[in-house]
Predicted model as a PDB file, atoms N, CA, C, CB and O in Angstrom, pLDDT in the B-factor column:
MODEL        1                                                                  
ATOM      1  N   UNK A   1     104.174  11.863  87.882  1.00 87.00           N  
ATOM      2  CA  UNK A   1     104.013  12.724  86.729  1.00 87.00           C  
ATOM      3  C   UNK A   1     104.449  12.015  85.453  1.00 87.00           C  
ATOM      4  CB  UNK A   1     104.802  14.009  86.916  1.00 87.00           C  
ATOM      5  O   UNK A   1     104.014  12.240  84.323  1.00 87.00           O  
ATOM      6  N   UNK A   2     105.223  11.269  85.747  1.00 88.00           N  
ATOM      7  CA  UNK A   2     106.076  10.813  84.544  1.00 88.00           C  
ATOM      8  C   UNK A   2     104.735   9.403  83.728  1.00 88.00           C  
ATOM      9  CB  UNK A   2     108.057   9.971  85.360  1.00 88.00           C  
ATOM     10  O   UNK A   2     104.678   9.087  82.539  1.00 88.00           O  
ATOM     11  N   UNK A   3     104.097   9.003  84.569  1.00 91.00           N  
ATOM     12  CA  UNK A   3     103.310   7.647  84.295  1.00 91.00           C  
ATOM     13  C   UNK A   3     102.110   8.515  83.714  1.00 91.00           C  
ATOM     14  CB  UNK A   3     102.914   6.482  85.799  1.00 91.00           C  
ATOM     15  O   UNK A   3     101.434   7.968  82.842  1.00 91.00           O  
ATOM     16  N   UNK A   4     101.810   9.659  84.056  1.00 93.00           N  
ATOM     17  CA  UNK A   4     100.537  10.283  83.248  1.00 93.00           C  
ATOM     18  C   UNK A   4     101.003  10.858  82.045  1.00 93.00           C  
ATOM     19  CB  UNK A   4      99.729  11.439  84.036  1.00 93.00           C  
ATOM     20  O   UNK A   4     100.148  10.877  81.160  1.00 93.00           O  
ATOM     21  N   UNK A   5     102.448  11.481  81.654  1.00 92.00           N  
ATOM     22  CA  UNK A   5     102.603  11.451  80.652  1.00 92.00           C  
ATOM     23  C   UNK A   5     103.081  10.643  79.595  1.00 92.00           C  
ATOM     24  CB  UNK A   5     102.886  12.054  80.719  1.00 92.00           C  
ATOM     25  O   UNK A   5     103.229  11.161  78.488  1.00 92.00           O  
ATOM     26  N   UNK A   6     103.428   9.069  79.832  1.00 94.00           N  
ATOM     27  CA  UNK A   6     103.267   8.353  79.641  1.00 94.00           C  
ATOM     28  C   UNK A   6     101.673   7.699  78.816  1.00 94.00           C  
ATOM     29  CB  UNK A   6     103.767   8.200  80.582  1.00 94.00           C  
ATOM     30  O   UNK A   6     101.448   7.114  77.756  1.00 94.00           O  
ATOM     31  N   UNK A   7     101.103   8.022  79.589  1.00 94.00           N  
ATOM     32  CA  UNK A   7      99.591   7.716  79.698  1.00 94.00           C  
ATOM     33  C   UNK A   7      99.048   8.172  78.773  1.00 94.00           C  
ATOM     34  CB  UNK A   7      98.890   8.145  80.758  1.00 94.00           C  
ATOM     35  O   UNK A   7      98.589   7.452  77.887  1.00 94.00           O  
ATOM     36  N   UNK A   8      98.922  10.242  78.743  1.00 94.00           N  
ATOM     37  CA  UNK A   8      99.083  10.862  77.622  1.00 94.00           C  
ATOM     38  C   UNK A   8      99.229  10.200  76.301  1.00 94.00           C  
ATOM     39  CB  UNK A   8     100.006  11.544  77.814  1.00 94.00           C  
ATOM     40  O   UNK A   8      98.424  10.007  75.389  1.00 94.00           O  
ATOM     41  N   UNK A   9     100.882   9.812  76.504  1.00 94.00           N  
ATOM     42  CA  UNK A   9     101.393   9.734  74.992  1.00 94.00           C  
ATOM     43  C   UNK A   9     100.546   8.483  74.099  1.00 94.00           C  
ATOM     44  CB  UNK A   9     103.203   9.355  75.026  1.00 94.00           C  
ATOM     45  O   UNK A   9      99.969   8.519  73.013  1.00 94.00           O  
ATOM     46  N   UNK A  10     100.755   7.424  75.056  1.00 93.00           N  
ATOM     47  CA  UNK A  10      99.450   5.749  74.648  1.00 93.00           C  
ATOM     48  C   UNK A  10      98.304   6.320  73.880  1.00 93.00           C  
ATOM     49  CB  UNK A  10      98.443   4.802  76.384  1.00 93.00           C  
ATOM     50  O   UNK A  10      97.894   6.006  72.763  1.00 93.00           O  
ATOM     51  N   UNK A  11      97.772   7.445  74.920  1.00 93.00           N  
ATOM     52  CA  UNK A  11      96.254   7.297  74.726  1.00 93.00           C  
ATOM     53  C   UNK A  11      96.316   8.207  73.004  1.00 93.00           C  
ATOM     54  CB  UNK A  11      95.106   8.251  76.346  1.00 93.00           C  
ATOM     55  O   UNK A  11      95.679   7.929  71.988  1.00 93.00           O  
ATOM     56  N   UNK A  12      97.158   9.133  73.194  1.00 92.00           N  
ATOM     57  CA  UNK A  12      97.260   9.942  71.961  1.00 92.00           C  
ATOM     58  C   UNK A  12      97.736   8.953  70.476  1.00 92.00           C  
ATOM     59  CB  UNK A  12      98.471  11.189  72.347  1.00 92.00           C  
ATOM     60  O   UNK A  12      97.162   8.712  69.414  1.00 92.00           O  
ATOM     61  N   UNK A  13      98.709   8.673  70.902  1.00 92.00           N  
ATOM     62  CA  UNK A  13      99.333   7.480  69.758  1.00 92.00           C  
ATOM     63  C   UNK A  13      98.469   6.434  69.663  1.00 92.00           C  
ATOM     64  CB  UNK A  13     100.784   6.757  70.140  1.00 92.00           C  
ATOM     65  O   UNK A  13      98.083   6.315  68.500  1.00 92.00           O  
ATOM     66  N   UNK A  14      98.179   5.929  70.125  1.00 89.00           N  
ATOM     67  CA  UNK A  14      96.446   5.189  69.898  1.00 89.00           C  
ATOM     68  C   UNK A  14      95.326   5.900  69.219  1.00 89.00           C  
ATOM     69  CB  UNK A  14      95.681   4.922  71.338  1.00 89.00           C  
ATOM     70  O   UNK A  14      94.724   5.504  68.221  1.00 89.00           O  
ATOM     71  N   UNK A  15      95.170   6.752  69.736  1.00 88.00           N  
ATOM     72  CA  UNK A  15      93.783   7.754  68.850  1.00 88.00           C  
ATOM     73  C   UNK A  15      94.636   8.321  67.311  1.00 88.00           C  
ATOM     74  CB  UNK A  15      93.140   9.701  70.134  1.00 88.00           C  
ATOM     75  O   UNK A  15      93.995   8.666  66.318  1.00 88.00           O  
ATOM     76  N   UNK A  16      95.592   8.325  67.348  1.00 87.00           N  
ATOM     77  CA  UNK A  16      96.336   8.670  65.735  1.00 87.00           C  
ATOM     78  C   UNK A  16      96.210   7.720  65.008  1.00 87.00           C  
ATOM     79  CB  UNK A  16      97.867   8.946  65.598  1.00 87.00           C  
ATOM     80  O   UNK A  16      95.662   7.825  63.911  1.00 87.00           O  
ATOM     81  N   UNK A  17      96.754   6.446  65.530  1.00 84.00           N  
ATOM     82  CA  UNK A  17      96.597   4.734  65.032  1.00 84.00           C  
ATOM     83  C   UNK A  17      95.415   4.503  64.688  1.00 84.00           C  
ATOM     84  CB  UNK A  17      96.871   3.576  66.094  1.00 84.00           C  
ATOM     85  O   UNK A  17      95.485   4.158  63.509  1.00 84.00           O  
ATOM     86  N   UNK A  18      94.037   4.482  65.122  1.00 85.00           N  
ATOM     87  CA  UNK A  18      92.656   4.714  65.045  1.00 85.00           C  
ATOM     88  C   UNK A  18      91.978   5.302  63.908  1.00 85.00           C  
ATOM     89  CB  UNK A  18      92.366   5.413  65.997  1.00 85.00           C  
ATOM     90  O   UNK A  18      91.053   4.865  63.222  1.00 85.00           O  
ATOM     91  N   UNK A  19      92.806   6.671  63.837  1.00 82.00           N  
ATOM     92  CA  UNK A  19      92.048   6.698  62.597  1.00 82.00           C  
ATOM     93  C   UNK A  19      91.917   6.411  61.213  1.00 82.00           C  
ATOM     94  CB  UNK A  19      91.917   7.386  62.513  1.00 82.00           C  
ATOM     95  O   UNK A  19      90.834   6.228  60.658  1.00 82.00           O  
ATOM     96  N   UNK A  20      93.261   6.366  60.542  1.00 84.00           N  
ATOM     97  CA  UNK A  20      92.988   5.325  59.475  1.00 84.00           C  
ATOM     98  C   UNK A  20      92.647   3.927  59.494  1.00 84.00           C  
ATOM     99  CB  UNK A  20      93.897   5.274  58.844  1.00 84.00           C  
ATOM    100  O   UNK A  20      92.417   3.354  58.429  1.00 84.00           O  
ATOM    101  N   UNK A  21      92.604   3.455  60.348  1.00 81.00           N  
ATOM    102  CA  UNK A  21      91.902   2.281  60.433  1.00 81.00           C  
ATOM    103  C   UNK A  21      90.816   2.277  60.428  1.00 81.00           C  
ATOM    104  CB  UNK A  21      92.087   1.672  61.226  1.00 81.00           C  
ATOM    105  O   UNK A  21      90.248   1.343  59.863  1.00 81.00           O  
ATOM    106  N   UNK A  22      89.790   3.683  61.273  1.00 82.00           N  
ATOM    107  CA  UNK A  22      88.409   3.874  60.857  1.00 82.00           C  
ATOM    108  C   UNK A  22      87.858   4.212  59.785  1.00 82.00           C  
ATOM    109  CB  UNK A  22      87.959   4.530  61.410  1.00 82.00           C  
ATOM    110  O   UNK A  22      86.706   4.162  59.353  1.00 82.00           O  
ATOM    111  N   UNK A  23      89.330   4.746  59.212  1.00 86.00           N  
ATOM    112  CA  UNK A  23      88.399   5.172  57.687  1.00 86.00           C  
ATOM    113  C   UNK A  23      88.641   4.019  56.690  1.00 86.00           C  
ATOM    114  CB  UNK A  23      89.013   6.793  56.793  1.00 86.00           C  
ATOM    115  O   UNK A  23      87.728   3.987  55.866  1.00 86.00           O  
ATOM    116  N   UNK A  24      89.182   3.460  56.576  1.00 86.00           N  
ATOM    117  CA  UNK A  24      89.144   1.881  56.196  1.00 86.00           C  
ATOM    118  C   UNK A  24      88.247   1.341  56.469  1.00 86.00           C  
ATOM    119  CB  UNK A  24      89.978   1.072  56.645  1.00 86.00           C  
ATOM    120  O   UNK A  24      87.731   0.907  55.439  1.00 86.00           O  
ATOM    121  N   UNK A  25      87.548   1.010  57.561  1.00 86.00           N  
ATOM    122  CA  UNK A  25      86.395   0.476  57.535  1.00 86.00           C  
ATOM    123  C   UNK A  25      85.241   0.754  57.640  1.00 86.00           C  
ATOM    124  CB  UNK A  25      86.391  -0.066  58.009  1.00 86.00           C  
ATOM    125  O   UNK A  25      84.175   0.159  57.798  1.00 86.00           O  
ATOM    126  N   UNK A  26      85.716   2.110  57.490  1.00 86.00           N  
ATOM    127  CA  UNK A  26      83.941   2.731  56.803  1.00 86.00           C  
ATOM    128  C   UNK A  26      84.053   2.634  55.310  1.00 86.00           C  
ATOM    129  CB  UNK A  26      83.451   4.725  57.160  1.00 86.00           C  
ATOM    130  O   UNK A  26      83.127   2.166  54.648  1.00 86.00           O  
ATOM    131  N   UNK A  27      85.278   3.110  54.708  1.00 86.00           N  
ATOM    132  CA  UNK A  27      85.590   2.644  53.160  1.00 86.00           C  
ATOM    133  C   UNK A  27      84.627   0.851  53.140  1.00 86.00           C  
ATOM    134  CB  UNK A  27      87.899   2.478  52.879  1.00 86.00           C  
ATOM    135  O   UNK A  27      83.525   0.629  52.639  1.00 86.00           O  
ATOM    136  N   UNK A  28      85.310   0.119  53.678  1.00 84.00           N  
ATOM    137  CA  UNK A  28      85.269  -1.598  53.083  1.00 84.00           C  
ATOM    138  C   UNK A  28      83.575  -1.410  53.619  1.00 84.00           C  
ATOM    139  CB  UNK A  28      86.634  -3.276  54.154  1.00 84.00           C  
ATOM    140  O   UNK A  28      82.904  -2.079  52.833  1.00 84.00           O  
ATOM    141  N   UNK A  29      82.824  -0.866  54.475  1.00 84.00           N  
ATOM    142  CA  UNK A  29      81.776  -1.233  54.937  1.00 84.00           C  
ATOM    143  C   UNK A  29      80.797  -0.262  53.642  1.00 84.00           C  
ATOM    144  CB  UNK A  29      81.693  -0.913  56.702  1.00 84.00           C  
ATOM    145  O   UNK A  29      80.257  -0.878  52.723  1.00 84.00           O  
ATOM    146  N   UNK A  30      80.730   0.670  53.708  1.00 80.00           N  
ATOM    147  CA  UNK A  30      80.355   1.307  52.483  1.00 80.00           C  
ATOM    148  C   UNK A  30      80.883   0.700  50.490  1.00 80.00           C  
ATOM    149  CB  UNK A  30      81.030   2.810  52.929  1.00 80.00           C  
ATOM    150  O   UNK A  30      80.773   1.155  49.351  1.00 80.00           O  
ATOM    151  N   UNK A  31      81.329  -0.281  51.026  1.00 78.00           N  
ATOM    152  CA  UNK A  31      81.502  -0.587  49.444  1.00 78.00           C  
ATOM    153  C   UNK A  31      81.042  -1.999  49.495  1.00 78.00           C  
ATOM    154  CB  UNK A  31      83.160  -0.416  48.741  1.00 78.00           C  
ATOM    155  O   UNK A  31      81.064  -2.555  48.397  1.00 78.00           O  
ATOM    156  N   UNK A  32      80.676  -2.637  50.383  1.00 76.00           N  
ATOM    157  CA  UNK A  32      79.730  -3.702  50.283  1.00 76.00           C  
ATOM    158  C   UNK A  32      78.190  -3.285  49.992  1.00 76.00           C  
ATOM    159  CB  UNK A  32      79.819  -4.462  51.570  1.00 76.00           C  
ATOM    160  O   UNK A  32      77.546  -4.156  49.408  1.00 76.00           O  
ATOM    161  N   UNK A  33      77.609  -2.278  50.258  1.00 74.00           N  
ATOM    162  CA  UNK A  33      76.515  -1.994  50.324  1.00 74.00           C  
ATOM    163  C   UNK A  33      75.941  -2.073  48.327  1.00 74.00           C  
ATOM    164  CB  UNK A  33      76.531  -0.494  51.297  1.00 74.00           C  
ATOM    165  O   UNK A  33      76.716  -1.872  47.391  1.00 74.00           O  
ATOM    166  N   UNK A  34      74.796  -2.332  48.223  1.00 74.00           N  
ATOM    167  CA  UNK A  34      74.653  -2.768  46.578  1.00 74.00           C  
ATOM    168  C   UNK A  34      74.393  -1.747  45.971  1.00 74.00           C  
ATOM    169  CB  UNK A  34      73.578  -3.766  46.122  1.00 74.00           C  
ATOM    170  O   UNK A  34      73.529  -0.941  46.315  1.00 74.00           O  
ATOM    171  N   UNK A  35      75.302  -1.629  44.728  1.00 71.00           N  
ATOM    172  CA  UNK A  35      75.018  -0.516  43.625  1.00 71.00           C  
ATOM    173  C   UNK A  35      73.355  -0.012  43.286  1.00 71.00           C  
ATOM    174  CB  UNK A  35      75.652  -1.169  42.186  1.00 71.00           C  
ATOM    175  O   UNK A  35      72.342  -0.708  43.357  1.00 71.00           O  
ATOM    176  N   UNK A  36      73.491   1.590  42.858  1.00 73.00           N  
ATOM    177  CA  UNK A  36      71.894   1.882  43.128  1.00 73.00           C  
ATOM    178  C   UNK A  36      71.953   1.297  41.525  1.00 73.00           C  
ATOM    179  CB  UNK A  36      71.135   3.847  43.613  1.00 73.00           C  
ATOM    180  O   UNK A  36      73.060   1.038  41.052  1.00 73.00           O  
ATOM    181  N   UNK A  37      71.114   1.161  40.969  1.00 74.00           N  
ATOM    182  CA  UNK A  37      70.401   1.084  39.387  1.00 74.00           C  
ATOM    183  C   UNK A  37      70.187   2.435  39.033  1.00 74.00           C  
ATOM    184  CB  UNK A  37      68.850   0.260  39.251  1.00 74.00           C  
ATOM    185  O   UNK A  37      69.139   3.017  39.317  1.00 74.00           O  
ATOM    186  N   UNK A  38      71.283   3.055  38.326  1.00 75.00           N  
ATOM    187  CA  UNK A  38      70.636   4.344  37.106  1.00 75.00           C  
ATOM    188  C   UNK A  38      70.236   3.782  35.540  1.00 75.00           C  
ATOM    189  CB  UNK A  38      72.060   5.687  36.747  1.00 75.00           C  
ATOM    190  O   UNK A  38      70.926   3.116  34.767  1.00 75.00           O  
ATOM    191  N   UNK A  39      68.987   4.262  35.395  1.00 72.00           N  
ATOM    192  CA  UNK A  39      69.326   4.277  33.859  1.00 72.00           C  
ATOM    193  C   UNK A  39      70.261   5.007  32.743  1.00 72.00           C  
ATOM    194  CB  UNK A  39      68.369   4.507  33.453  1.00 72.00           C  
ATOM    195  O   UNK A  39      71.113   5.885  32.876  1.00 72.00           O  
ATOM    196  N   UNK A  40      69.961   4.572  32.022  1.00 75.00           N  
ATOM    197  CA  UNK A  40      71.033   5.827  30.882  1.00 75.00           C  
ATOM    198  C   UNK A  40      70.373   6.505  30.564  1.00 75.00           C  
ATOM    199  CB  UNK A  40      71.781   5.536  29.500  1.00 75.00           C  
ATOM    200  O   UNK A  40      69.153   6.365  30.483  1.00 75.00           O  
ATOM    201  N   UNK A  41      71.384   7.970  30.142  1.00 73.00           N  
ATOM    202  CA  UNK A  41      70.413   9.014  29.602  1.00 73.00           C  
ATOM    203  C   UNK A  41      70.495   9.048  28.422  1.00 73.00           C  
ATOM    204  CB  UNK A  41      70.525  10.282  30.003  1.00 73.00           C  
ATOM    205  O   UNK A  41      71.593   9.078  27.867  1.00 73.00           O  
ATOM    206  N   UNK A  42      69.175   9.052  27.660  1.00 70.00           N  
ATOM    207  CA  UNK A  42      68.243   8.888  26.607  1.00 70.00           C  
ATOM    208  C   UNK A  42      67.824   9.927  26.146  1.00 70.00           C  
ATOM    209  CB  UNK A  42      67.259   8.226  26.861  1.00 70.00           C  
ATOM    210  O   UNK A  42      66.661  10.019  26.540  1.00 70.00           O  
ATOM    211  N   UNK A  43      68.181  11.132  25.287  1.00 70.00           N  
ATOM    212  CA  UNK A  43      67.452  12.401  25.362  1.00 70.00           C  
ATOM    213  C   UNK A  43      66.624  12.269  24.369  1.00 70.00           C  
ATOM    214  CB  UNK A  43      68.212  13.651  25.273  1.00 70.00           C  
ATOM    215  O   UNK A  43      65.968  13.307  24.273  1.00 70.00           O  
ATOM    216  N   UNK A  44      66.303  11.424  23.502  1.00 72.00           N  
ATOM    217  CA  UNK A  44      65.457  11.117  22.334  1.00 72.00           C  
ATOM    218  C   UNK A  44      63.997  10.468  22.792  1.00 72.00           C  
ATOM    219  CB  UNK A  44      66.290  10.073  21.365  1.00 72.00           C  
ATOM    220  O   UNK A  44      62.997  10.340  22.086  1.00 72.00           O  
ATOM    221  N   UNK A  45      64.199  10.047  24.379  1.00 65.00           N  
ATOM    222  CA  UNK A  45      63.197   9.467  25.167  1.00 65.00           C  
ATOM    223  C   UNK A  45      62.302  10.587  25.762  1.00 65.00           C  
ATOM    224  CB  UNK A  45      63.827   8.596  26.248  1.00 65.00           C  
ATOM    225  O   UNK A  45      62.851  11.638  26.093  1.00 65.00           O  
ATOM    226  N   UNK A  46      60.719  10.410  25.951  1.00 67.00           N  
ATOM    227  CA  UNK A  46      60.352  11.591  26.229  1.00 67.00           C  
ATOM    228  C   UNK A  46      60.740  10.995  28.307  1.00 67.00           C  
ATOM    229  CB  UNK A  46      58.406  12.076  25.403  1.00 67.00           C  
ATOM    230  O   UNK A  46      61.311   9.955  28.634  1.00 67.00           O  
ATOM    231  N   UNK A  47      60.384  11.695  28.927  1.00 67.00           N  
ATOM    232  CA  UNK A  47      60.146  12.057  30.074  1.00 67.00           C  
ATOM    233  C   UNK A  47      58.510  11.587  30.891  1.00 67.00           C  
ATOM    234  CB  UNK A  47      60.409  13.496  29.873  1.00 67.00           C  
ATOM    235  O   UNK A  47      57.456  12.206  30.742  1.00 67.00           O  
ATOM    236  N   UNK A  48      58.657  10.692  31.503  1.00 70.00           N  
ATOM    237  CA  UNK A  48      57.532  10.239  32.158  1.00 70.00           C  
ATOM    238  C   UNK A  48      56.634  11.504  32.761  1.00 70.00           C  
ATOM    239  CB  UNK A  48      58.020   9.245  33.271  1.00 70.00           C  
ATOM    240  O   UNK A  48      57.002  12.298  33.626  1.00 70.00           O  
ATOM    241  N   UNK A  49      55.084  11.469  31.921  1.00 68.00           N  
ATOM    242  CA  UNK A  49      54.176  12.610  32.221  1.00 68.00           C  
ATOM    243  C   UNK A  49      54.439  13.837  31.294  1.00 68.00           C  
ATOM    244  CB  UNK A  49      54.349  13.039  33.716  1.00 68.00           C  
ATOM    245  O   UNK A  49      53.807  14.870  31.078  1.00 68.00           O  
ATOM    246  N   UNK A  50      55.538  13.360  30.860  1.00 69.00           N  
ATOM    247  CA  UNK A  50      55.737  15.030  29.669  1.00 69.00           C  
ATOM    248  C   UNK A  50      54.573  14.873  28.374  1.00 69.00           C  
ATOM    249  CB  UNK A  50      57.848  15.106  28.578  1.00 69.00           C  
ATOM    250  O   UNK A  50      54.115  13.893  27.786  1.00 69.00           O  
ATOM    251  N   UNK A  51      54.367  16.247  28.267  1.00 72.00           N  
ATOM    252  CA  UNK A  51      53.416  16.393  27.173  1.00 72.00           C  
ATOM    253  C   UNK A  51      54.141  16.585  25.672  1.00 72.00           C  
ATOM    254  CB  UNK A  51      52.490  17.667  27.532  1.00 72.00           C  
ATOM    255  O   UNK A  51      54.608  17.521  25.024  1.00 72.00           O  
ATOM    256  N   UNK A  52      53.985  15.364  25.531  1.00 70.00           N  
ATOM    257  CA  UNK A  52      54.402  15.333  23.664  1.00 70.00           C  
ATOM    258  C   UNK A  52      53.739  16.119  22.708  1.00 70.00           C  
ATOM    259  CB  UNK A  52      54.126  13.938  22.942  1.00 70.00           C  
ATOM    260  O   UNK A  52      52.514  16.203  22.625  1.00 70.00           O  
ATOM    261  N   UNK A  53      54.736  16.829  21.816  1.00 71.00           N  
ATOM    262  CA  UNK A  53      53.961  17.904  20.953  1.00 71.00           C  
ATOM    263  C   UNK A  53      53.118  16.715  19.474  1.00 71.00           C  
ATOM    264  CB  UNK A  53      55.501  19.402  20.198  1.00 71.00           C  
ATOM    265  O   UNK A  53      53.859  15.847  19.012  1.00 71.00           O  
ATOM    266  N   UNK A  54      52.164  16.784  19.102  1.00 76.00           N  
ATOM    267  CA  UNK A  54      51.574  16.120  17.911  1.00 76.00           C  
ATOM    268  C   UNK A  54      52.827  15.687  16.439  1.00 76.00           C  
ATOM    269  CB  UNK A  54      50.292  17.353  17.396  1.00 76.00           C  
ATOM    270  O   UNK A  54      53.000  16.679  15.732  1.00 76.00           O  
ATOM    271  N   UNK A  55      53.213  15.084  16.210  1.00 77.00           N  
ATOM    272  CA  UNK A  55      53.771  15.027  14.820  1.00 77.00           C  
ATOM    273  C   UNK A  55      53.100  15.438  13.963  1.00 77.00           C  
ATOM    274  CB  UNK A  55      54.089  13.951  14.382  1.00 77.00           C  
ATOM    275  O   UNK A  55      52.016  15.121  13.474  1.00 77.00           O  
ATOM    276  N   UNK A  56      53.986  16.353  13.766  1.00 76.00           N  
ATOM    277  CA  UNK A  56      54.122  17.084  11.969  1.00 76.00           C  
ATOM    278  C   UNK A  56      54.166  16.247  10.646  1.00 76.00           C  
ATOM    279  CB  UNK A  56      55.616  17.893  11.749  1.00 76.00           C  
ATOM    280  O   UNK A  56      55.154  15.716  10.139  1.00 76.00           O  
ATOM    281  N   UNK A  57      53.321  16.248  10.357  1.00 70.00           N  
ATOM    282  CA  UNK A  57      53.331  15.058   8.527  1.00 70.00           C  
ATOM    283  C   UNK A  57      53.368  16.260   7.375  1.00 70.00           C  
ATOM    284  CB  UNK A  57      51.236  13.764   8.079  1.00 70.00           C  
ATOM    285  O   UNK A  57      53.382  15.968   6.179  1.00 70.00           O  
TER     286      UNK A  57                                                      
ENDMDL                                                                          
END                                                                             
């Protein structure tokens, strides 16, 4: 009895140990991956397909 709770305790204290280490390397693995490209927002820019009203003279 005593060697399974033993056993228990490893396997548990191991799976606690585990997880910040997994999230660490999903962190470092997710931050290698390459920045997306946004543009800036431009509100003076029309909008691709938008219908521009005629200028007023």
């Amino acid at each position: 009895m005593k060697i399974l709770m033993e056993l228990l305790l490893y396997t548990v204290l191991g799976a606690l140990l585990a997880w910040p280490c997994w999230l660490v390397l999903r962190r470092l693995r997710n931050a290698r991956r390459p920045l997306r490209c946004v543009q800036p927002y431009r509100p003076e820019l029309p909008h691709p397909g938008a219908v521009t009203p005629p200028r007023a003279e």
